[in-house]
Backbone as CSV, one residue per row, in Angstrom:
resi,resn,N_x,N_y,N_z,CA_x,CA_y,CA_z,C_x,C_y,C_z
1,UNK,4.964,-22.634,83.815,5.068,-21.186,83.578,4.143,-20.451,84.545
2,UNK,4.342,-19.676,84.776,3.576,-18.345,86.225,2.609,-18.472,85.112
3,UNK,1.541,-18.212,85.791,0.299,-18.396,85.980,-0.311,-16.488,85.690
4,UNK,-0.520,-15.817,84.024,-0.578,-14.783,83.869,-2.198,-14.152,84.131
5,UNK,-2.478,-13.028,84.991,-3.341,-12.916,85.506,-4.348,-11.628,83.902
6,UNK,-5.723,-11.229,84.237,-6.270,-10.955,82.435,-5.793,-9.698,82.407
7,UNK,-4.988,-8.781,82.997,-4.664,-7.405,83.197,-3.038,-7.770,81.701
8,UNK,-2.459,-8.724,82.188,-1.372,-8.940,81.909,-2.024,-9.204,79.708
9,UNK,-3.189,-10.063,79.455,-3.076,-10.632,78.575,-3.510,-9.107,77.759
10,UNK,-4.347,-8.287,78.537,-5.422,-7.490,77.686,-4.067,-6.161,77.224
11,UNK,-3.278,-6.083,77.862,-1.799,-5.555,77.696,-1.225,-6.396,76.304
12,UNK,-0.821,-7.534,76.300,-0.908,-8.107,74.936,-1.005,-7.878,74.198
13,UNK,-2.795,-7.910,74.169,-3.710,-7.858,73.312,-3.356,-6.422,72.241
14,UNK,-3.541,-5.295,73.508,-2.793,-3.892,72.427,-1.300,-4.068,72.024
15,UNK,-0.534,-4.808,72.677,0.751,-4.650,71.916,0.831,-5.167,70.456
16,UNK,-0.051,-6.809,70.678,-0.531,-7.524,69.512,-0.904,-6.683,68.290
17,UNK,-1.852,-5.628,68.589,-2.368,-4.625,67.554,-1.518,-3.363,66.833
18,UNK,-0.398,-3.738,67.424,0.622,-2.548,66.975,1.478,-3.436,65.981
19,UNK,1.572,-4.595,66.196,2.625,-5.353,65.360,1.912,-5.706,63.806
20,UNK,2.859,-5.682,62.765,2.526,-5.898,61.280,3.522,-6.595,61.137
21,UNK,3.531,-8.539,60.977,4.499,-9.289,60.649,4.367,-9.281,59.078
22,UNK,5.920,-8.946,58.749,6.111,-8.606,57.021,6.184,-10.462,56.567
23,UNK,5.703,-10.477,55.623,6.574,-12.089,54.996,6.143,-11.862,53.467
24,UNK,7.402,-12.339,53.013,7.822,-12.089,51.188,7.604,-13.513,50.865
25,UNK,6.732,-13.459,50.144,6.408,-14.503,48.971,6.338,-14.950,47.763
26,UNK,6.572,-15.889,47.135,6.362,-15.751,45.525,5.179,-15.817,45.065
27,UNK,5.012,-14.975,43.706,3.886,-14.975,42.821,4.030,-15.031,41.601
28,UNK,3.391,-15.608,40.766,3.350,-16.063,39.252,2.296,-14.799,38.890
29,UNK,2.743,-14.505,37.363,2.268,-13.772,36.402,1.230,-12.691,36.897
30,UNK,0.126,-14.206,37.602,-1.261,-13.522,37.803,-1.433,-12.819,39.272
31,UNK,-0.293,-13.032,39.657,-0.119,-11.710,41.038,-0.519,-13.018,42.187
32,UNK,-0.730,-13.898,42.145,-1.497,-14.684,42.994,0.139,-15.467,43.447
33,UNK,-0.083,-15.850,44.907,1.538,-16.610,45.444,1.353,-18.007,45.606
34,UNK,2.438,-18.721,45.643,2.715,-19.686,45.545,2.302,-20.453,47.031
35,UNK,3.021,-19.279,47.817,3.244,-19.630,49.012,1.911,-19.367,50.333
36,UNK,1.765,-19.725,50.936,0.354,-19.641,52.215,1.770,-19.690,53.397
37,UNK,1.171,-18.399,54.277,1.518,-18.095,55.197,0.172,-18.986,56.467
38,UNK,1.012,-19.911,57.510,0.058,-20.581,58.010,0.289,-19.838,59.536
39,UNK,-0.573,-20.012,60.297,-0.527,-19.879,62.019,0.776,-20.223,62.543
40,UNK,1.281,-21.341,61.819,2.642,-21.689,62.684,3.801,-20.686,62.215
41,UNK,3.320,-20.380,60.650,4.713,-19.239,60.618,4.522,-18.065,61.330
42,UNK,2.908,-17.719,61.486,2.781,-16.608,62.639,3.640,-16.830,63.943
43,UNK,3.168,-18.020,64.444,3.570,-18.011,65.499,5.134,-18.233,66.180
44,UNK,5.987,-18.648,65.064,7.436,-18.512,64.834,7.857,-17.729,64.717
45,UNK,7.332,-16.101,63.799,7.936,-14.809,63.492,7.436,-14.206,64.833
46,UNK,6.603,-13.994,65.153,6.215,-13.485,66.242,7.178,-13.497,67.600
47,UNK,7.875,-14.672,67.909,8.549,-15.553,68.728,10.055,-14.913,68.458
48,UNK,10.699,-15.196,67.042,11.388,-14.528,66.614,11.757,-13.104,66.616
49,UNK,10.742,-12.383,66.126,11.369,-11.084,65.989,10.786,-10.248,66.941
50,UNK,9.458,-10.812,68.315,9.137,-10.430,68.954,9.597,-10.396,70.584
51,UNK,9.960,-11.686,70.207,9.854,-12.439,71.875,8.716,-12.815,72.359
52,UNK,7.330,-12.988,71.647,6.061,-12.883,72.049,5.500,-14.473,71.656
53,UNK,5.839,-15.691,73.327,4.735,-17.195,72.359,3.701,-16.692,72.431
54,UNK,3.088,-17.581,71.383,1.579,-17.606,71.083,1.373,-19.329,70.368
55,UNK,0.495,-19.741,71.446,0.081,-21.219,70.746,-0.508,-21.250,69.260
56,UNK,-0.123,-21.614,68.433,-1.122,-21.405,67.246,-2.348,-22.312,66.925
57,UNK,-2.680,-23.103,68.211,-4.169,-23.357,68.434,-4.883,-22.300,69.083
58,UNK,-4.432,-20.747,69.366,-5.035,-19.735,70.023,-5.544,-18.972,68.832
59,UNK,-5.417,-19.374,67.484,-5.441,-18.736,66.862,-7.347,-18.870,66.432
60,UNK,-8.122,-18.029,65.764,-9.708,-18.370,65.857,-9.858,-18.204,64.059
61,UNK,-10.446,-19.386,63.883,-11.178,-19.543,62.512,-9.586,-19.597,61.163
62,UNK,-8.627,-19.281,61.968,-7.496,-19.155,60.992,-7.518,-20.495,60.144
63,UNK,-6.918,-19.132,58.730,-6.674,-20.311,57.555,-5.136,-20.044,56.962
64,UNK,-4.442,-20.691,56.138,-3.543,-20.529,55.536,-3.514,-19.020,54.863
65,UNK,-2.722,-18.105,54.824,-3.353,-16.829,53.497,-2.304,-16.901,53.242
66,UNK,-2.629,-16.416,51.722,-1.975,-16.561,50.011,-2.416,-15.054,49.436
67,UNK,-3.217,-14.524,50.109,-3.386,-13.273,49.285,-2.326,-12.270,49.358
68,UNK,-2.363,-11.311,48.979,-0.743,-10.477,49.240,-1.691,-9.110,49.529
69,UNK,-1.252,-8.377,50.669,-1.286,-7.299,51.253,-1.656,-7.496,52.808
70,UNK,-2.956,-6.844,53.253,-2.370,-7.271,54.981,-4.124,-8.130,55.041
71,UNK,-3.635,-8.911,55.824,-4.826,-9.905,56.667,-4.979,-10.039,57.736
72,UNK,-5.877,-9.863,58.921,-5.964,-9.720,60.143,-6.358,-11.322,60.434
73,UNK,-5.552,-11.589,61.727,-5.686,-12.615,62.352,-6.562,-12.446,63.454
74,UNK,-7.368,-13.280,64.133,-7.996,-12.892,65.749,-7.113,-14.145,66.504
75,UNK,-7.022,-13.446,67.646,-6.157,-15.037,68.508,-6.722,-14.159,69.939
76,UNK,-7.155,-15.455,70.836,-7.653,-16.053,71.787,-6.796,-15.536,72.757
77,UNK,-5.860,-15.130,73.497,-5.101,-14.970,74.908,-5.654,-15.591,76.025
78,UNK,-6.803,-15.355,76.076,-7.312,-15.707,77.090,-8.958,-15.350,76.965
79,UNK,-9.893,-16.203,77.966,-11.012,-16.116,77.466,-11.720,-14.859,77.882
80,UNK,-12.459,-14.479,76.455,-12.931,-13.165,76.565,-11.422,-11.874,76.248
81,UNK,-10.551,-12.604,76.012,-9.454,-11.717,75.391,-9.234,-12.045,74.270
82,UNK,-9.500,-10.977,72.871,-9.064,-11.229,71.959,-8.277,-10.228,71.249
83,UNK,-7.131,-10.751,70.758,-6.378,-9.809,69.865,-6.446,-9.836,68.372
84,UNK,-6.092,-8.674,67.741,-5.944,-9.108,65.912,-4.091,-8.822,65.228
85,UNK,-3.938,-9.939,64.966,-2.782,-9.019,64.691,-2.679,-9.149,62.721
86,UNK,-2.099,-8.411,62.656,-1.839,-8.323,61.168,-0.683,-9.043,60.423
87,UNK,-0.993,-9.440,59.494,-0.052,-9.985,58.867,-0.038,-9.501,57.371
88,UNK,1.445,-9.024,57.238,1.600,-8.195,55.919,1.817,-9.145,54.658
89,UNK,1.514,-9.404,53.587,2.316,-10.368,52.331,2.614,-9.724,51.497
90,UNK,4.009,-9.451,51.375,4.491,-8.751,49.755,5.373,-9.672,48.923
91,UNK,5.306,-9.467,47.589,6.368,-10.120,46.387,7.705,-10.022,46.887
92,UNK,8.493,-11.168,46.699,9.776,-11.708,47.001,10.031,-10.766,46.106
């Protein structure tokens, strides 16, 4: 793949910050979900409904989330480039 120079990633980086990936999950009684949204489904919806790869070893300190409303991710582009992107969780 061409070889992307840091003008190109830090461009990204703000597009990254505009995007809110939605994902519907289940939850029992106590509002709490069943389901954990991991890096790789980030990095599949992203791909999907973006056109945008992203390795999901770029991703920093990420964990599975289960909570429902929005959670910010940080991911790596490149060094000394970092983006956040959001990830939304609402009830199926």
């Amino acid at each position: 793949s061409p070889v992307h120079n840091i003008e190109y990633f830090v461009k990204l980086a703000k597009k990254l910050e505009t995007i809110v990936l939605e994902f519907k999950v289940k939850t029992g009684k106590d509002g709490k979900s069943f389901d954990h949204v991991s890096t790789k489904h980030i990095a599949k919806k992203l791909l999907e409904e973006h056109g945008i790869k992203i390795d999901k070893r770029k991703f920093i300190n990420a964990y599975p989330v289960g909570a429902l409303g929005t959670t910010k991710f940080k991911i790596e582009l490149y060094k000394g480039v970092i983006a956040t992107i959001n990830v939304h969780l609402s009830e199926k």
